[in-house]
N, C-alpha and C positions, 0 to 999 in steps of 0.2 A: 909383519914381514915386508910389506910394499915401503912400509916407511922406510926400514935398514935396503929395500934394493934401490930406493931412488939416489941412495947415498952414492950406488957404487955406479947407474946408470946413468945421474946426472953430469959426469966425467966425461960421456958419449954423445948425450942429446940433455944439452941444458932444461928444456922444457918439463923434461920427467921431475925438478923439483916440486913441480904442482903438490908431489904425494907427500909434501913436506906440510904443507897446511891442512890443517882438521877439517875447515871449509868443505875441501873437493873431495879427500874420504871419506866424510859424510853422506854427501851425496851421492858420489860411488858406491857406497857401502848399501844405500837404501835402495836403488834400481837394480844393484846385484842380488841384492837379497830378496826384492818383490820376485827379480825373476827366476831365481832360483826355487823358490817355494812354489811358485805359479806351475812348477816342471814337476816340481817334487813329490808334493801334497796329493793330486790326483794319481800317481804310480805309489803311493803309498798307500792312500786309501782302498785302492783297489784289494793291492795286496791282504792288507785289515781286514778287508770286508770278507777274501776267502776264508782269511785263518778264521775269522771271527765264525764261519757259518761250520766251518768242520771243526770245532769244538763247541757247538752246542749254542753259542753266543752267552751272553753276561747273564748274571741272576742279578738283576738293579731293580730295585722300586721307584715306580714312577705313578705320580699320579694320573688320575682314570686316563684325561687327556691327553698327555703324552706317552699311552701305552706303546704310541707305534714307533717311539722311538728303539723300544728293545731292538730293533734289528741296526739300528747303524751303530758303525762301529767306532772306535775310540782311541786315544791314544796317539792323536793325530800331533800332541806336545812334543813328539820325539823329533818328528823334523825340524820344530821351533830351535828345540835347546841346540842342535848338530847345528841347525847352518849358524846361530848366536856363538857357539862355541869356536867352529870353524872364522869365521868373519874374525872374529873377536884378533884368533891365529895370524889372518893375513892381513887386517888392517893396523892393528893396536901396534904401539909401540912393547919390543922386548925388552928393554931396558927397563922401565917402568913397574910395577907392581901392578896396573891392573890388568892387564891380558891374565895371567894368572889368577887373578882372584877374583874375576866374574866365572871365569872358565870353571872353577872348583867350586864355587856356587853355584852355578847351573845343572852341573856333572853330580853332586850329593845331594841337591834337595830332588831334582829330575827321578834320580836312582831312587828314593824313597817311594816318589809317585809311580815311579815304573815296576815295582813290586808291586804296590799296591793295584795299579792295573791287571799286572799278570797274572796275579792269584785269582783275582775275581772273574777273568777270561777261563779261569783252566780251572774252576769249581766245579766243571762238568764232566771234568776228567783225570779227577783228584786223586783216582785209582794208578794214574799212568804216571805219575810225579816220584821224583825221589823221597823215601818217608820222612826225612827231613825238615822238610818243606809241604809236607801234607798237609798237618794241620792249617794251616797259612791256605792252601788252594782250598780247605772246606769248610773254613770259614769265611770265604770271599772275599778276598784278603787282607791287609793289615788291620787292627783294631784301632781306635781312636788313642789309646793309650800306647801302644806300639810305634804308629809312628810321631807321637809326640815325643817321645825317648830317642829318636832318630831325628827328630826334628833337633831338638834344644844340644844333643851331642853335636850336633854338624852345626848349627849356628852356633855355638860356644864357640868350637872353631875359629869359624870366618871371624868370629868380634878378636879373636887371639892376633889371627893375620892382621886384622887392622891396624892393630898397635906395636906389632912385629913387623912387619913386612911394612905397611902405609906410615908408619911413624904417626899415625894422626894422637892432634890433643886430647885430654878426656872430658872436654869443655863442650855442654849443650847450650847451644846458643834458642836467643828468644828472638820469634817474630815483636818489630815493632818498638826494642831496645838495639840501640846499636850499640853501646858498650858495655851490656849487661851479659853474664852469663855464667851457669852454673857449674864448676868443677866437678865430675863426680868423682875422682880418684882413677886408679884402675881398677880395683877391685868393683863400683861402681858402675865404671863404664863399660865392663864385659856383662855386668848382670842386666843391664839397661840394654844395650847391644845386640844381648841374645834372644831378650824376649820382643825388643823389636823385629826382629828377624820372623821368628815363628810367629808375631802377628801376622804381619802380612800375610806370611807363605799363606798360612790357614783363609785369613781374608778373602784371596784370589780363589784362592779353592773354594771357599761356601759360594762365592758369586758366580761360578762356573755351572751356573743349573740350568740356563735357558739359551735357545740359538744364537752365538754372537754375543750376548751380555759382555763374559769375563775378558773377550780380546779386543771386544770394543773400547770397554773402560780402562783397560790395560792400554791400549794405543793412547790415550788422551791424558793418561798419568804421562807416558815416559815422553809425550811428547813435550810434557813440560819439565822432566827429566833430562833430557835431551840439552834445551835451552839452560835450566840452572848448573849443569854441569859445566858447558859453555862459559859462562860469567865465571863461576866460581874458579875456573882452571885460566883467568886472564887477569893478571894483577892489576892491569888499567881498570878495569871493568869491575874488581873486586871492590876494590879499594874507594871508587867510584860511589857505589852502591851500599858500600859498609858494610859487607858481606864478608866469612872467611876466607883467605886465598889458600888452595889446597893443589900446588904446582903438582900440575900437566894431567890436574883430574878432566881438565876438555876432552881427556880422550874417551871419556864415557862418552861424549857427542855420537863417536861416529859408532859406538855400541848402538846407543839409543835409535840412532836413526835406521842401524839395520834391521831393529826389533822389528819399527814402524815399517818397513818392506817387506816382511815379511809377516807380520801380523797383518799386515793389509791383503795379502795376499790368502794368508785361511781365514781371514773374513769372508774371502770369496766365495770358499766352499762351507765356512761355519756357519751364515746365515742360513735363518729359516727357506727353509728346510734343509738343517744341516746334513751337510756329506759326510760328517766326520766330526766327533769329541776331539776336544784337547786334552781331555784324562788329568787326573792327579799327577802327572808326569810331567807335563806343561803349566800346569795351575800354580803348583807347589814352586816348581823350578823359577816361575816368572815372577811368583810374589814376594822370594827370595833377594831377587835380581833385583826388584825395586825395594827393597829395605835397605840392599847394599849402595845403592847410586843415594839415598837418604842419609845414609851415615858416610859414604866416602864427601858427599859434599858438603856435610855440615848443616844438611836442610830439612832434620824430622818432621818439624812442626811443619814446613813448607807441604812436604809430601802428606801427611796425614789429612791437609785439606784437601790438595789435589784427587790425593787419591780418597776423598771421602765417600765416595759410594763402597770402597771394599771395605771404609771403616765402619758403616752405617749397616752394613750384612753382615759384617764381624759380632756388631754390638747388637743386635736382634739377635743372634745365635745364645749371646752370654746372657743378654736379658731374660728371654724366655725360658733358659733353662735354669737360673736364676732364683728366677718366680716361682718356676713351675717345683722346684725342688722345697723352696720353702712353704708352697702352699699344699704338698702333695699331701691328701689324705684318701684313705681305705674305705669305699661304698661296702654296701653291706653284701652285696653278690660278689664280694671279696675283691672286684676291681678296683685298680686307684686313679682318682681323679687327680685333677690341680689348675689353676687360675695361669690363664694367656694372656700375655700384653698384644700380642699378635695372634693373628688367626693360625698364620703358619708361617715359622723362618725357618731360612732364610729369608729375609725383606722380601725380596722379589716374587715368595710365594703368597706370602700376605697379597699384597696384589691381584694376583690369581683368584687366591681365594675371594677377594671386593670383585672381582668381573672383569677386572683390564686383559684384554687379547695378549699372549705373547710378543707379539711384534710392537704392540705402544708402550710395554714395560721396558722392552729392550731400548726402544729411540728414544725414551723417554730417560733412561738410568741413562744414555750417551750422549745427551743435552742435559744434565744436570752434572756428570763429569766434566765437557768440557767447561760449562762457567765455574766448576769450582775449581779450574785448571788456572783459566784467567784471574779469577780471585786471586789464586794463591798468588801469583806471579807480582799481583800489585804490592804485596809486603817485601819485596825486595829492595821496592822504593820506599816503603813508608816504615823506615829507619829511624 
């Protein structure tokens, strides 16, 4: 919106075309957004933490040590996706295709996780629910297979818009080849598309188990999401680098940087000892978000290093269950055992389980995010 008003203000006060450059709404976008969450997050939490105490609070499993997390409350993602969505409203260009197509990624993966919060808030009072929606409240809610079916529906989606609405190629490019690159069709590129999509989402959601982890490693993905979107969306700069030019994807820039003000901001209150969960609402919605800045800018493989801690907790999940399916056998006291690669995944509980404190898992997964941030960054050049 600020872009189409500077058009009509810069008539009056030449100075207002500042809001013409990505540059200055970026930066705009990331001190509006720090401060706006800095306001938010605390009158929300609050709110949370009544509703959370006059329904009984979550039924969650937590190991022994974090028992005493059952009382804080969750779902603190809803202010994330609102001021992303909003932001998205008043900075991004309308003209454009992606003020809409972050905004509807946000708005259906977020809705997936916001069920699935709600139901497991209100398992306590399953009685009081429409019979509807019962089952869903008493089984604490959504199943893994539920919302993968709402997953893979809503990311089919967004890979539809991409090639309808973005026009983009169905062409996977390779780190490290500059003029190499794979056509998958389109039939192809929606099946590749979708399931990149519900990677991630899922990703961010497994790493969301410990204070500050998932918004940590999130801030250090998009901050280099931020930057390739930048390049990519500047044909000097593309061209340059031997990168795809994918005109006026920069404006994921001033997305990216409002995530970072605002994700810096429930850093504030998500670290140990957090004030507030991000919930499946936030998790899902923001691992989304980063699939789609992946695929709008032509930089899977880019991201999949960057963001390699959510892929490293992704693939411990797939691993272990993996193993443990193919090795499971029947003890005689009728229980089933089976063979672990890991003591406990997600990764990060593995950890736990070896003796690392909470706090040196978390600094530690957010200094092994940022160099696989700068890693990635270096294959831009080495084309």
């Amino acid at each position: 919106m600020l872009y189409h008003l500077s058009e009509w203000l810069k008539e009056f006060w030449f100075p207002f075309n500042v809001l013409h450059y990505i540059s200055f709404r970026s930066f705009l976008a990331f001190l509006l957004a720090f401060a706006t969450a800095m306001v938010l997050i605390p009158l929300f939490t609050r709110f949370m933490k009544k509703l959370h105490t006059s329904l009984g609070g979550y039924q969650r499993e937590y190991l022994t040590h974090h028992a005493g997390k059952r009382e804080t409350p969750s779902m603190g993602g809803i202010v994330l996706v609102l001021i992303l969505i909003l932001f998205s409203f008043l900075f991004l260009r309308w003209d454009k295709p992606y003020f809409l197509l972050c905004s509807l990624t946000l708005l259906l993966f977020g809705l997936i996780g916001f069920a699935d919060d709600l139901f497991k808030l209100l398992k306590n009072r399953a009685d009081r629910v429409p019979h509807f929606v019962r089952n869903l409240a008493l089984q604490g809610g959504l199943t893994a297979k539920q919302k993968l079916f709402f997953q893979f529906i809503f990311a089919f989606l967004i890979a539809y818009f991409l090639l309808a609405w973005v026009g983009l190629d169905t062409n996977l490019y390779f780190p490290l080849f500059k003029d190499f690159y794979l056509n998958l069709g389109i039939e192809g590129y929606l099946i590749f598309a979708t399931l990149f999509i519900v990677f991630f989402s899922n990703a961010v959601n497994l790493t969301d188990g410990l204070d500050g982890l998932a918004i940590g490693v999130t801030l250090t993905t998009f901050a280099v999401g931020s930057f390739i979107s930048y390049l990519a969306g500047n044909k000097v700069y593309a061209n340059y680098l031997g990168i795809p030019y994918i005109p006026y994807v920069g404006e994921l820039t001033i997305l990216a940087m409002a995530l970072l003000g605002a994700g810096l901001a429930f850093l504030w209150f998500n670290t140990h000892p957090a004030r507030i969960f991000m919930g499946d609402v936030g998790s899902l919605a923001l691992g989304a978000l980063l699939a789609l800045f992946a695929l709008l800018t032509k930089s899977e493989f880019l991201f999949l290093i960057a963001g390699g801690v959510f892929v490293a907790e992704a693939l411990s999940v797939i691993i272990q269950v993996a193993v443990c399916k193919l090795t499971k056998k029947r003890l005689e006291n009728g229980k089933t055992d089976c063979k672990r690669i890991f003591l406990m995944a997600p990764l990060h509980h593995h950890f736990e389980k070896l003796g690392w404190k909470e706090e040196q898992i978390v600094v530690r997964f957010w200094i092994v995010s940022a160099l696989l941030g700068v890693f990635s960054l270096m294959f831009l050049k080495l084309r």
